[in-house]
C-alpha positions in Angstrom: 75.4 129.0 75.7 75.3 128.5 72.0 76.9 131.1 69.3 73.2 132.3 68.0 71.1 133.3 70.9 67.6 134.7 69.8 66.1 137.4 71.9 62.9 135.4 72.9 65.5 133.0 74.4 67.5 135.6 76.8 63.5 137.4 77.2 63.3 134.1 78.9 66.3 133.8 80.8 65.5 137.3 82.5 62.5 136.9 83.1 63.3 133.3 85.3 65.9 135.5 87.3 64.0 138.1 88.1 64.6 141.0 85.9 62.5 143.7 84.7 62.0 143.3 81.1 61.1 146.4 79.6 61.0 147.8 76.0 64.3 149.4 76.0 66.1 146.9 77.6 64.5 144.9 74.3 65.6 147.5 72.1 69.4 147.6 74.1 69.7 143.6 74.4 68.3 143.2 70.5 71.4 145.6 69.7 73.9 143.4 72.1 72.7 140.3 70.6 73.2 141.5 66.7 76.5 143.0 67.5 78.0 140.5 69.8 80.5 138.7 67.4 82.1 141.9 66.0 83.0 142.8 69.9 81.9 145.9 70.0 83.1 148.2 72.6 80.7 149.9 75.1 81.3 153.6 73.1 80.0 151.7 69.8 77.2 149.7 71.9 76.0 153.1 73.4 76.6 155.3 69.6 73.9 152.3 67.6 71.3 152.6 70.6 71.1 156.1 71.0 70.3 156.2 67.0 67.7 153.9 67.9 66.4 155.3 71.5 68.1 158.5 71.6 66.9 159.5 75.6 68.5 156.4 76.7 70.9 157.1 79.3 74.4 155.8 79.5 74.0 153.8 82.8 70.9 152.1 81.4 72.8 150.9 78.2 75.9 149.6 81.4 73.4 148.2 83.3 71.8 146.0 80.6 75.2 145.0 79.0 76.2 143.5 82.8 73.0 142.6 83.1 73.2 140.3 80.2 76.3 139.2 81.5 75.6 137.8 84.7 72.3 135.8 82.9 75.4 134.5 80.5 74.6 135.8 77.5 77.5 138.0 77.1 81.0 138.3 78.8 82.3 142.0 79.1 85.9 142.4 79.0 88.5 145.6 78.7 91.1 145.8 75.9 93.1 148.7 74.7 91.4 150.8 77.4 88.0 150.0 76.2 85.2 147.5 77.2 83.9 145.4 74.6 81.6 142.6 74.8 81.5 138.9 73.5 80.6 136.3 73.5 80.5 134.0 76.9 81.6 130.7 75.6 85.9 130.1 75.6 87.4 130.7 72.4 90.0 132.9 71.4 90.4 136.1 70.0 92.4 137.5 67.5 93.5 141.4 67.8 94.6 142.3 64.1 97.1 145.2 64.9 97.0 146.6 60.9 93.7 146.5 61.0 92.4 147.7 64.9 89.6 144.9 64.5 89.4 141.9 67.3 88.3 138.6 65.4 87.1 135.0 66.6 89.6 132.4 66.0 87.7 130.0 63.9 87.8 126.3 65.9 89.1 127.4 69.1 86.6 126.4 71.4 88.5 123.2 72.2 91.8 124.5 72.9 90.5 127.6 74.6 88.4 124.8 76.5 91.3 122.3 77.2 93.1 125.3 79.0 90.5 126.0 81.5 90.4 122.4 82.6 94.0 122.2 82.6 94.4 124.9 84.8 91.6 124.0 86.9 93.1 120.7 87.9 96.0 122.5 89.1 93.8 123.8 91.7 92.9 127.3 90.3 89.3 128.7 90.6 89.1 130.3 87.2 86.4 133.4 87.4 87.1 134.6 83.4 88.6 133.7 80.6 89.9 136.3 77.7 92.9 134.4 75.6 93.7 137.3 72.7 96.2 137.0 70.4 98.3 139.6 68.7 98.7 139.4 64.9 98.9 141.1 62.0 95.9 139.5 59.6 96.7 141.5 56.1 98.1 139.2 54.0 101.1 140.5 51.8 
């Protein structure tokens, strides 16, 4: 799937598999979707929507995120005891320890890419992918 995915596109997607599409899951995926590349974590996911659809429930906000990432939109992964999101394509990601935030390393894609096939040619069935590197990103 491509870095920019507009919400008319994964609107698609859903409805071809089968999924209820229904104006908060809108509101929730619209939310996903702007917030993807700053890899939020579920707590932040779930603070910006219940400003937005405060009756929401917790497990609807879940359910949509996983969801979203079994149509491929996103890929849900845990770090530092949190779940964040991204998003699905290989890449890697930086964690900036000075400054708490987790960044996308620019150009990665191919070496993040080259890995998986490597390591599938050695025979292993790879279900995920989450390459993050420690760093600290402040320059001096």
């Amino acid at each position: 799937m491509r870095d920019e995915v507009k919400i008319e596109e994964v609107i698609d997607i859903l409805t071809k598999i089968g999924v209820r599409v229904t104006p908060q899951r809108i509101v929730i995926t619209k939310i996903i979707l702007d917030n993807v590349k700053n890899h939020p974590s579920f707590k932040e996911i779930h603070s910006i929507v219940q400003k937005q659809l405060p009756r929401v429930g917790i497990s609807t906000i879940f359910n949509t995120m996983k969801m979203l990432e079994k149509a491929g939109v996103i890929r849900i992964f845990e770090w530092n005891g949190e779940t964040h999101i991204d998003r699905p394509e290989y890449h890697v990601n930086v964690y900036c320890k000075d400054t708490g935030q987790l960044v996308d390393l620019e150009d990665s894609k191919t070496y993040a890419s080259k890995l998986v096939q490597e390591l599938s040619e050695k025979g292993l069935r790879i279900h995920g992918v989450n390459i993050i590197v420690e760093a600290e990103c402040k320059s001096n």
